[in-house]
N, C-alpha and C positions, 0 to 999 in steps of 0.2 A: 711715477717719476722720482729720480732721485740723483742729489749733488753730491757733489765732494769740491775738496778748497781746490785752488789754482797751483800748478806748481809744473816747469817743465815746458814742453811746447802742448798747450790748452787742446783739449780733442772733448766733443761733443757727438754722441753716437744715438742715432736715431732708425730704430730698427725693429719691425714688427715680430719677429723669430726671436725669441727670447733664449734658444740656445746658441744662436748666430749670435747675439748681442754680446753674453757673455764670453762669447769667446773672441771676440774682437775687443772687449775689453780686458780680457784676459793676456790678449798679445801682446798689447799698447803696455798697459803696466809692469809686465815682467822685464821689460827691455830698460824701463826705468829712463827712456828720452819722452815720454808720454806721460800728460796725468789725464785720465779720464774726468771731465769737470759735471757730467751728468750723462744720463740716458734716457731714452722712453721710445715708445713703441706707438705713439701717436703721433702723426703730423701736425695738428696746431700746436700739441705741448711742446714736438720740436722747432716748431717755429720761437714760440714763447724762450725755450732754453738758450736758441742760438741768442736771440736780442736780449735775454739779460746776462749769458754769460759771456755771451763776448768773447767763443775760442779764438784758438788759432785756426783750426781745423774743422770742418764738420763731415764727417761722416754719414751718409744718407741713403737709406733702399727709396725709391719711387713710391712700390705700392703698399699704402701705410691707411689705416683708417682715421678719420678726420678726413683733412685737407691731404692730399696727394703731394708727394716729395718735388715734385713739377712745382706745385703753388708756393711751396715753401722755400723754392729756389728763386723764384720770381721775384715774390715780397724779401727778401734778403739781398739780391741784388740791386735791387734799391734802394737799400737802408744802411746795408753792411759789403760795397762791394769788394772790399779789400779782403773778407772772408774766403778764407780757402776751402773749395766741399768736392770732397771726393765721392761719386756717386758709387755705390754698390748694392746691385741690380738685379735678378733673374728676367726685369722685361728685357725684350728684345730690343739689339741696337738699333735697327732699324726703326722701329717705334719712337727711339727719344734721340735722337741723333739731333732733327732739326731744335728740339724742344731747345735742350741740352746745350747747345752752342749759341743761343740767342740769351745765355743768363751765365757765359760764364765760368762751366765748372772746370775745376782743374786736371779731375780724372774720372775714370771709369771704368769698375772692375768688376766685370761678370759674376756670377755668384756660382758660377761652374768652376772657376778657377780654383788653384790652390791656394792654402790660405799664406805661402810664400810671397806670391805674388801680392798678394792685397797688402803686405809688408812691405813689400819693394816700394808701390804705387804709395801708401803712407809717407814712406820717407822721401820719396820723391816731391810730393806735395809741400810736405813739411822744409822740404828745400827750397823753395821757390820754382821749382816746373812743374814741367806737366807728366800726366802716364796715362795712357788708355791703347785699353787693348787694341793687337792688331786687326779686329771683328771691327771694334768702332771707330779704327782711323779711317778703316773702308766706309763704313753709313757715314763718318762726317764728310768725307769727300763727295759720294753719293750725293749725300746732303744739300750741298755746297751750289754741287751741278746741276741739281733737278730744281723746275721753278714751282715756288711757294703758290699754291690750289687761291683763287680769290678769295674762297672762304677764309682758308688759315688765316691770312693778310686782314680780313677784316674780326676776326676774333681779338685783336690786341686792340679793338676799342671793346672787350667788355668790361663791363666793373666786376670786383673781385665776387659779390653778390651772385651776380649773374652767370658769372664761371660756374661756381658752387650749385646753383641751380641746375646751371647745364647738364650735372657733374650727376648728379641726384635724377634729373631725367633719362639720362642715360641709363640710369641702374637701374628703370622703371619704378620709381616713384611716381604716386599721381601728383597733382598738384596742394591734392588737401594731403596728403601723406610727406610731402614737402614743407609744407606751413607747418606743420608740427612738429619735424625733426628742428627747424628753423627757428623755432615761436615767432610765426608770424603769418598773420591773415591769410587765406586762401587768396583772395582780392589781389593782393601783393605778390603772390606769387605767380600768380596772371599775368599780371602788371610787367614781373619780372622777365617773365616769359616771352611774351608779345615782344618785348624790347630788343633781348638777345636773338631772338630771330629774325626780327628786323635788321640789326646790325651783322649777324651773319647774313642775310640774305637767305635765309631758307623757308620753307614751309610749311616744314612738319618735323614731328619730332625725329623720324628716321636722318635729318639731316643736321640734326644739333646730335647725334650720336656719333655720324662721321667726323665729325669736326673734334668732340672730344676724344674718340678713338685715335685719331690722324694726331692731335697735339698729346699725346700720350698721359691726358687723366683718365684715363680709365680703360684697363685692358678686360672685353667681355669675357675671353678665355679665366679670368681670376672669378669669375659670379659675382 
C-alpha cells in the first residue's frame, strides 16, 4: 500500500493487476487534473484507503482479494456516500448490475475497453455524471425489470461477518478452515453459519453459493 499528498481532483485506485494499476495511475498523472492519493491491490486496504483519504474519486476492480470491491462499495456507501467510484471490471455486467445499482456507483468500464474510454468515463465522473458502458446500461435496465429472487431480498439482513463467511464457504473453505483464516472458534463459525442460512432461508451450503454468486461476491469462474 502506498500514499502520496492531496493535490488536484483526489483519485484513489484499487486494483488487483499491478500493471493495470500502474497504468491507470500513470494516466491520471500525466494529464496533471488528477493526483493519485494512494493505491493497493487488496479490498480491505481499499476500504481502509478510501475512509482515511477521503478522494474525490475511487476507482475499483470487483475481484480483489480480501473483501470483494461489492463489500467495499457497500460499507462506503454508508459512511462516505457523496464518494464518487468508478467501477473497472472484467466481471460480467450481468453479474453486478443489480449489486452495482443498490450502492450507488457512478460508472462502469469494462476492462476490455480501451484505455480512452476509461479516460473519458474518469472525466466524466470527475464532473459530476455518470458513464457506463452501453453493455451495462442494458444489465441495469434488465436489472431494473426482473424481480429480486427471495433469497437476494433476504441477504441484506446479513451482518457484514456473515457475508464474509458466506463469501469463504463458497470458495470451499470448511468451517475449521474459516475460523482460522478469521481467528476465531470453529463454534463461532457454526454459530455464524446456522444464522446466515437461517436468514437466507436455505439449507445447505449449495444454496448460500447461489446467493453469493447471484450478488456478485464471488465469481467460481475466477477459482
Amino acid at each position: 500500500m502506498k500514499t502520496t499528498s492531496r493535490k488536484a481532483k483526489s483519485v484513489v485506485v484499487v486494483e488487483d493487476q499491478t500493471a493495470i494499476c500502474e497504468l491507470i495511475i500513470e494516466m491520471l498523472e500525466a494529464r496533471g487534473a488528477y493526483r493519485v492519493l494512494g493505491s493497493t491491490a487488496d479490498g480491505n486496504e481499499g476500504l481502509a484507503l478510501a475512509k482515511q483519504l477521503k478522494p474525490d474519486i475511487l476507482i475499483l476492480d470487483i475481484l480483489l482479494p480480501g473483501i470483494s470491491g461489492l463489500e467495499v462499495l457497500r460499507q462506503l456507501h454508508e459512511t462516505q456516500p457523496e464518494l464518487k467510484v468508478l467501477v473497472f471490471s472484467a466481471k460480467s455486467e450481468k453479474q453486478l448490475a443489480r449489486g452495482l445499482l443498490k450502492v450507488g456507483v457512478r460508472g462502469y468500464v469494462p476492462k476490455s475497453a480501451r484505455l480512452s474510454e476509461l479516460r473519458q468515463a474518469v472525466d466524466a465522473v470527475a464532473a459530476g455524471d455518470t458513464w457506463f458502458s452501453e453493455a451495462f446500461q442494458k444489465a441495469m435496465a434488465d436489472a431494473l425489470t426482473a424481480p429480486e429472487s427471495d433469497v437476494d431480498a433476504k441477504g441484506s439482513t446479513l451482518t457484514d461477518r456473515e457475508k464474509e463467511i458466506a463469501i469463504l464457504l463458497a470458495k470451499s473453505f470448511s468451517s475449521k478452515e474459516v475460523a482460522v483464516k478469521l481467528d476465531i472458534s470453529a463454534k463461532t463459525v457454526e454459530n455464524h453459519r446456522t444464522n446466515l442460512m437461517r436468514k437466507l432461508g436455505v439449507h445447505d451450503v449449495a444454496g448460500v453459493i447461489r446467493f453469493v454468486v447471484r450478488q456478485g461476491f464471488y465469481d467460481p469462474s475466477e477459482g
